[in-house]
C-alpha positions as CSV (number, residue, x, y, z in Angstrom):
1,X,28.3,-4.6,-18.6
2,X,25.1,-6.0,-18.0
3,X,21.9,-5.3,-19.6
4,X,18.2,-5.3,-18.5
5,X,15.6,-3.9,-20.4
6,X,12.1,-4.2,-19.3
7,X,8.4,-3.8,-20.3
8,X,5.2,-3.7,-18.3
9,X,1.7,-3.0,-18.7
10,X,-1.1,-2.4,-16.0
11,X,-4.5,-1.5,-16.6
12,X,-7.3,-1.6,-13.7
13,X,-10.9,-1.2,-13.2
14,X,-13.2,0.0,-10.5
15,X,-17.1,0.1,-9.8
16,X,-18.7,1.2,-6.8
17,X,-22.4,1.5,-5.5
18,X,-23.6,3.3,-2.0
19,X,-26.4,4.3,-0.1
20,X,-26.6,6.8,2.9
21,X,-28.4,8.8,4.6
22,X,-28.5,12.7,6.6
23,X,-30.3,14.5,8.6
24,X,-32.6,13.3,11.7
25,X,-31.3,10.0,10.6
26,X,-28.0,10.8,12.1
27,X,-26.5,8.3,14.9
28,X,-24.3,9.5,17.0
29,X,-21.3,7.6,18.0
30,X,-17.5,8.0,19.2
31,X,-14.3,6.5,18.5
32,X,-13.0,5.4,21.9
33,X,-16.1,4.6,23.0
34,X,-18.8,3.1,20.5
35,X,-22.4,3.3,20.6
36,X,-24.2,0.5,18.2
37,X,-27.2,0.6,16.1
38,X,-29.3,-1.4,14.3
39,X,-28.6,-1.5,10.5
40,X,-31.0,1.8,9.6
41,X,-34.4,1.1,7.4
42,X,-33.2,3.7,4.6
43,X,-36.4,5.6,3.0
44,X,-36.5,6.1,-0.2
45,X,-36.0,10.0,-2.2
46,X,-34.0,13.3,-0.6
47,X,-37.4,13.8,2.1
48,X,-36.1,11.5,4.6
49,X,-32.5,12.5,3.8
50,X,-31.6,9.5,1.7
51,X,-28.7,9.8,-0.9
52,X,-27.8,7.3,-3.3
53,X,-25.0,6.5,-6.0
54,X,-25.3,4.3,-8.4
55,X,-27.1,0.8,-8.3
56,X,-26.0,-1.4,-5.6
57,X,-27.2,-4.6,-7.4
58,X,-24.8,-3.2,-10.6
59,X,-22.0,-0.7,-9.2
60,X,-21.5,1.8,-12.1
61,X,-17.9,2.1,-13.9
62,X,-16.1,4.5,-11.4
63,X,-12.4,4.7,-13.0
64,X,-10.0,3.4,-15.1
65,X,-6.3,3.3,-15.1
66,X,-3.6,2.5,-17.6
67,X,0.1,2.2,-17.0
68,X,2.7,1.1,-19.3
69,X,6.3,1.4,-18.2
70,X,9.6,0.9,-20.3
71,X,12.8,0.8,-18.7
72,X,16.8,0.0,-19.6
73,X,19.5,-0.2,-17.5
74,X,23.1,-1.1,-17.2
75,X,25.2,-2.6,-14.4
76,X,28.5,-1.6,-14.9
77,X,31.3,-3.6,-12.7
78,X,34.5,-2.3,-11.9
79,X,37.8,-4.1,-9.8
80,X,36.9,-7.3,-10.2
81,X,33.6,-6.3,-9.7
82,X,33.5,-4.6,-6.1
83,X,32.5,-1.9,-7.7
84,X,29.2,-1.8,-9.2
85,X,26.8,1.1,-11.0
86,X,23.8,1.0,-12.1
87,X,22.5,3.5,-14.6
88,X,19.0,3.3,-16.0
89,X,15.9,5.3,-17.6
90,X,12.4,4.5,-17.5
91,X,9.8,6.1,-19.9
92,X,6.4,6.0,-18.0
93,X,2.8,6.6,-19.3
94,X,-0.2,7.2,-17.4
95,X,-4.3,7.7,-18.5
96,X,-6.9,7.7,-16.2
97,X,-10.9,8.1,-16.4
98,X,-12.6,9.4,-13.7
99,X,-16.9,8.6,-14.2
100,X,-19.2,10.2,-11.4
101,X,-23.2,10.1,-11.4
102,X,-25.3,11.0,-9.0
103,X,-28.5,8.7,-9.6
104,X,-30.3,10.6,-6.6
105,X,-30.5,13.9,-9.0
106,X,-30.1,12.1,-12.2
107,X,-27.6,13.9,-13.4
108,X,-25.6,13.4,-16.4
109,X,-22.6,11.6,-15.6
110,X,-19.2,13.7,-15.7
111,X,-16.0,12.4,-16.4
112,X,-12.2,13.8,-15.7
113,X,-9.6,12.6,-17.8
114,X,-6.1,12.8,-18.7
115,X,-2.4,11.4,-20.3
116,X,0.8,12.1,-19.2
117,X,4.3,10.2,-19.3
118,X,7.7,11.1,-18.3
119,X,11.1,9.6,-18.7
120,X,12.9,9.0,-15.3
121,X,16.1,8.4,-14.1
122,X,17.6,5.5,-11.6
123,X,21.0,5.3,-10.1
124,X,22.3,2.8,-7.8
125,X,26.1,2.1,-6.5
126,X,27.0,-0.8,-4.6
127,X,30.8,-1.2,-2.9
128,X,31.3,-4.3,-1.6
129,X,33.6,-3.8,1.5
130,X,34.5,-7.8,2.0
131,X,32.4,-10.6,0.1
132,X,30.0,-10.7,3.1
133,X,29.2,-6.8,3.4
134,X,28.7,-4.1,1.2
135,X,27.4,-0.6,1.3
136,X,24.8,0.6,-1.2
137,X,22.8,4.0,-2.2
138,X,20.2,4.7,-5.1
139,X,18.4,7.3,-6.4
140,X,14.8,6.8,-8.4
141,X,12.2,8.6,-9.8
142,X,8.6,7.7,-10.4
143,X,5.6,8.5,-12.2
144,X,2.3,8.0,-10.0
145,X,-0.8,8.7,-10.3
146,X,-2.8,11.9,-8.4
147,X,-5.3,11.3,-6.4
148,X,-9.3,11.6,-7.1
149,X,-11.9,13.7,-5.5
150,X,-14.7,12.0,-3.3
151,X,-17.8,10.7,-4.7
152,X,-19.6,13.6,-1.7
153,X,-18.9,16.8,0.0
154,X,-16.8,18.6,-2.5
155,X,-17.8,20.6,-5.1
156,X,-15.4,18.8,-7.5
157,X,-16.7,15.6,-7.4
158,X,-14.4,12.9,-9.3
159,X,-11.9,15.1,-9.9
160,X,-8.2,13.8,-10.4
161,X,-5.4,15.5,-9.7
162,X,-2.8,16.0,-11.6
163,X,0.2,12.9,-11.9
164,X,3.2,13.5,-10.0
165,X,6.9,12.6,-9.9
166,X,7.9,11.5,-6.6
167,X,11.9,10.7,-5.8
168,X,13.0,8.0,-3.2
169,X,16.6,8.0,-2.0
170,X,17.7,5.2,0.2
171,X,21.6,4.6,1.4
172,X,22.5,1.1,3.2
173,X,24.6,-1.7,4.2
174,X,24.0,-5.3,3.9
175,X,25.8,-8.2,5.2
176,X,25.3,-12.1,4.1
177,X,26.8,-15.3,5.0
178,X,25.9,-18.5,3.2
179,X,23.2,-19.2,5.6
180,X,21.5,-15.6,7.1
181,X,21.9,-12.0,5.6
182,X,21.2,-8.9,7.4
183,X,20.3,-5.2,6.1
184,X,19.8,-1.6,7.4
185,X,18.8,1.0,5.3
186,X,17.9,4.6,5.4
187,X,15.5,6.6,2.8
188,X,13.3,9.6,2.3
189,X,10.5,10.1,-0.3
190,X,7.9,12.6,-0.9
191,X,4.3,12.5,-2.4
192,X,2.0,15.8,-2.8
193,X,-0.4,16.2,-0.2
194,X,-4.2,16.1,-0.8
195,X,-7.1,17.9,1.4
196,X,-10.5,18.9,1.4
197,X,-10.1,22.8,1.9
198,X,-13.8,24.9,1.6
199,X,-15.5,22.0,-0.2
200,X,-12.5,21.5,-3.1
201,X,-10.7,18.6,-3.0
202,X,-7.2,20.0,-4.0
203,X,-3.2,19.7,-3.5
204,X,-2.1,21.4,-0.1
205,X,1.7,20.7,0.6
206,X,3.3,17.6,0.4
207,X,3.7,14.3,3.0
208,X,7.8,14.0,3.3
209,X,8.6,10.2,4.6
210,X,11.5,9.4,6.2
211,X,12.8,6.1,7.6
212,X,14.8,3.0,8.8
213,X,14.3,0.0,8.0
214,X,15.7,-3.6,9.4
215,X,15.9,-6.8,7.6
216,X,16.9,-10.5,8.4
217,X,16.6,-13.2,5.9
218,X,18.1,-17.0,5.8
219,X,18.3,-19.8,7.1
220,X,18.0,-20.0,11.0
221,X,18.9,-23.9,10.8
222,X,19.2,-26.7,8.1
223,X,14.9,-27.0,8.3
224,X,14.3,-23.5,8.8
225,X,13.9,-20.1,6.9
226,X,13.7,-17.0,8.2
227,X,12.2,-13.3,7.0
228,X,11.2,-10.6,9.1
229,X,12.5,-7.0,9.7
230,X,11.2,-3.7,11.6
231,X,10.7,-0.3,10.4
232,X,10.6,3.2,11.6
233,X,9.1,5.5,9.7
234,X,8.5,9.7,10.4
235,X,5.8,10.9,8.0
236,X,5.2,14.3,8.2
237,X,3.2,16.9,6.7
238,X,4.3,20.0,5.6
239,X,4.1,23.4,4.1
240,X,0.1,23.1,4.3
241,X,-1.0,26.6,4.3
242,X,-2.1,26.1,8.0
243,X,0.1,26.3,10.9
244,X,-1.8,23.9,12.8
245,X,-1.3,21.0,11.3
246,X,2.4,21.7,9.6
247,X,5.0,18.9,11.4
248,X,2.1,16.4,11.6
249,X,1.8,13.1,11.4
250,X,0.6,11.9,8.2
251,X,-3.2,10.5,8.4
252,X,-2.9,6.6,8.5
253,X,0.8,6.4,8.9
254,X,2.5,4.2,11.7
255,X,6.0,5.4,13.2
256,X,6.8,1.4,13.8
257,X,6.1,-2.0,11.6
258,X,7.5,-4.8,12.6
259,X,7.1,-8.7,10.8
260,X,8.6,-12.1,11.6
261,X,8.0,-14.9,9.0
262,X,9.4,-18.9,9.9
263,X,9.1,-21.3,8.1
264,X,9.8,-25.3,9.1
265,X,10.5,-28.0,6.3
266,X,9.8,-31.2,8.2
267,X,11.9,-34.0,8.7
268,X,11.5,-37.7,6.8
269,X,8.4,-36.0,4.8
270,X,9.6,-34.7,1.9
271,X,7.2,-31.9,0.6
272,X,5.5,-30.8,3.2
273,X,6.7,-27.2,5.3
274,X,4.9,-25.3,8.1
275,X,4.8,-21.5,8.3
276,X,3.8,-18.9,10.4
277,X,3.8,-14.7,10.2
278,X,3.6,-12.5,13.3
279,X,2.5,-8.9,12.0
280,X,2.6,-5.7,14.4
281,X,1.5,-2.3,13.0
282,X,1.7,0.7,15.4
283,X,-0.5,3.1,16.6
284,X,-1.7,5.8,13.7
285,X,-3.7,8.9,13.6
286,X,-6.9,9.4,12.2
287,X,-7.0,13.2,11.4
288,X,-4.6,15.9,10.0
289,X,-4.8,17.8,13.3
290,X,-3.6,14.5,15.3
291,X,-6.0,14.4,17.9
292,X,-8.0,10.9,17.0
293,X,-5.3,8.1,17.2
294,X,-6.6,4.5,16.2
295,X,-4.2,1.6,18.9
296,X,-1.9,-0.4,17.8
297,X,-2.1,-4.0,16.4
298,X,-0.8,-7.4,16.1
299,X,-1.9,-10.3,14.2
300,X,-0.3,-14.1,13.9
301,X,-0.9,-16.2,10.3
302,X,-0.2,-19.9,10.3
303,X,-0.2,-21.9,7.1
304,X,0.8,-25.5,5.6
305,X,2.2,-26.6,2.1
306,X,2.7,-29.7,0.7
307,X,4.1,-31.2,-2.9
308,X,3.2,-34.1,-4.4
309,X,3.6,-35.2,-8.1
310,X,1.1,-35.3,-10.4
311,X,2.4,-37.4,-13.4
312,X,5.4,-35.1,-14.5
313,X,4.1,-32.4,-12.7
314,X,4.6,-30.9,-9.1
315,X,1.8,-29.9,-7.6
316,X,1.8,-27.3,-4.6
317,X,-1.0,-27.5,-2.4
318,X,-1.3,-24.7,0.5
319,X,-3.7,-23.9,3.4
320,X,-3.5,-21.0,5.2
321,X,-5.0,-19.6,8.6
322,X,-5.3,-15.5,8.5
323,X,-5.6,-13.9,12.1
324,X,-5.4,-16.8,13.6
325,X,-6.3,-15.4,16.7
326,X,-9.2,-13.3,15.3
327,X,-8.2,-9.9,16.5
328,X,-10.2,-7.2,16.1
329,X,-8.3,-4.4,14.7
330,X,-8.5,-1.0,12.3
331,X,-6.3,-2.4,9.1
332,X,-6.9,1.2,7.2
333,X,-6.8,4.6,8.5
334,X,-7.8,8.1,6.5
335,X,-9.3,7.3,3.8
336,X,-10.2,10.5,1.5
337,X,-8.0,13.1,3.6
338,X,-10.4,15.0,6.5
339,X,-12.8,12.1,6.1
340,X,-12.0,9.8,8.9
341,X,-12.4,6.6,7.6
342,X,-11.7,3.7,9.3
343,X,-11.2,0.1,7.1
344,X,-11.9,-3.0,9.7
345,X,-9.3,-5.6,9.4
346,X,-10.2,-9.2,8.0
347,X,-11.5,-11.1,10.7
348,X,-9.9,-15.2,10.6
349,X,-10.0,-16.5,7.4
350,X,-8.9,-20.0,6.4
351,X,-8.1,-20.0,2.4
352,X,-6.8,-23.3,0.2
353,X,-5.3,-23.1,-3.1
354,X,-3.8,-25.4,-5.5
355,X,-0.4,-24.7,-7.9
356,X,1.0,-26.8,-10.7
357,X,4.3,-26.1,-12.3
358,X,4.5,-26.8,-15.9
């Protein structure tokens, strides 16, 4: 036997501010083929078709969100221990706060609340086969948290709905040497589906995700590490309530990932290593009906460390180069569901940091 018990605790906060504007303000754009505009001259008051939320010197208190999570398990081993299984429960709570005002109107500001916990299972067998492969599958269950209604557009502005319990099951094989390993797994989950359906912001079916996934980890030579892997992954929306869309693509979702990682401790100079990440994120769509799809995209990341001691202490320093190549790409697609959002990806960004181990 071997025992894990667990405890965590999560709590986070967010503000937000905006400004927009309607009407015979509107500019007209497209997708594949954009038309830019010089950062509008909002007015000021509903007459020019100017809305407003919040302060945007002082964003308001949006939400709040609190998760604890306590969890036991036991790894039971069985013929000299090629056998193993896991059995384990987790006791999850969850309380959010939802704040919306509309400073436009000055309405009174509404807020949607609510507490729920459940205790969840996990189960996870592993045969090992020889003492480089095995074969694995696992079962969990999860407490998460519903999503909230846009801050526009709906009539039930803020709204949360309700927490779910969504199940992932995942079967795989693994096989390690002492100096690379190599995986390949299968797994399906399933979240509820959210959608903006005659102005309510409400559950409509459910996103079913299915996938593969590829994984290669180690030590490609004495100087170098290794970590990448490529996944495939069929998102697809179902039992909507509207023929049209069911078998979809999910909003946002790419059928293909793919990452690389290396990194290169250098010869006769002890402490220092060089890294660098390719990233590649396939093409997605950007509405339910699947007729807006946002291109593909690849981004490389270098970066440097180096240790040196600081009186009994190491200290790690680390620069890093983000999009090195400063590629222009969408890094979020969806948004609130039927809202066509579309998140810019960070442009290149250089970032230093400092660690000291005590």
């Amino acid at each position: 036997h071997e025992w894990v018990v667990s405890y965590s605790y999560f709590q986070l906060e967010t503000k937000n501010a905006f400004i927009g504007e309607f009407g015979e303000r509107r500019l007209d754009s497209n997708l594949y083929n954009p038309v830019y505009y010089g950062r509008p001259g909002f007015g000021s008051g509903s007459a020019t078709g100017t809305f407003f939320g919040n302060d945007l010197n002082s964003p308001m208190l949006t939400g709040r969100t609190k998760l604890n999570s306590f969890a036991i398990g036991d790894t039971l081993a069985f013929m000299d221990e090629r056998i193993l299984l896991t059995l384990g429960a987790r006791h999850q709570a969850i309380k959010v706060d939802n704040y919306s005002s509309d400073s436009e109107f000055e309405t009174a500001g509404v807020r949607t609340s609510y507490e729920d916990s459940e205790i969840t299972p996990a189960v996870g067998a592993v045969f090992k086969i020889t003492d480089q492969m095995s074969i694995y599958a696992n079962y969990i269950e999860s407490l998460a948290q519903g999503e909230t209604a846009p801050s526009t557009g709906v009539t039930n502005v803020g709204e949360s709905l309700s927490p779910y319990v969504s199940e992932q099951k995942e079967i795989g094989v693994k096989y390690e040497t002492e100096r690379l390993g190599l995986g390949l797994a299968y797994f399906t989950t399933s979240k509820p589906r959210a959608a903006i359906e005659n102005n309510v912001f409400k559950e409509s079916g459910e996103d079913e995700h299915q996938g593969m996934e590829l994984t290669l980890y180690g030590k490609a030579s004495e100087n170098v590490k290794v970590l990448g892997g490529v996944t495939w992954l069929d998102a697809e929306q179902k039992d909507t309530g509207n023929a049209s869309i069911d078998g979809n693509d999910v909003i946002g979702v790419a059928e293909w990932q793919a990452n690389l990682g290396a990194e290169w401790e250098v010869p006769h100079l002890d402490g220092l290593a060089l890294d660098t990440r390719l990233t590649y994120t396939g093409s997605r769509y950007a509405d339910d009906a699947n007729t807006l799809k946002v291109d593909d995209w690849t981004s490389v990341d270098i970066g440097a460390r180096y240790i040196v001691a600081a009186g009994n202490q190491d200290v790690t320093l680390r620069a890093r180069v983000h999009n090195l190549f400063d590629r222009d790409y969408w890094a979020s697609v969806g948004g609130f569901p039927g809202r066509g959002y579309l998140a810019l990806g960070a442009p290149r960004t250089v970032t230093l940091s400092a660690t000291m181990d005590f």
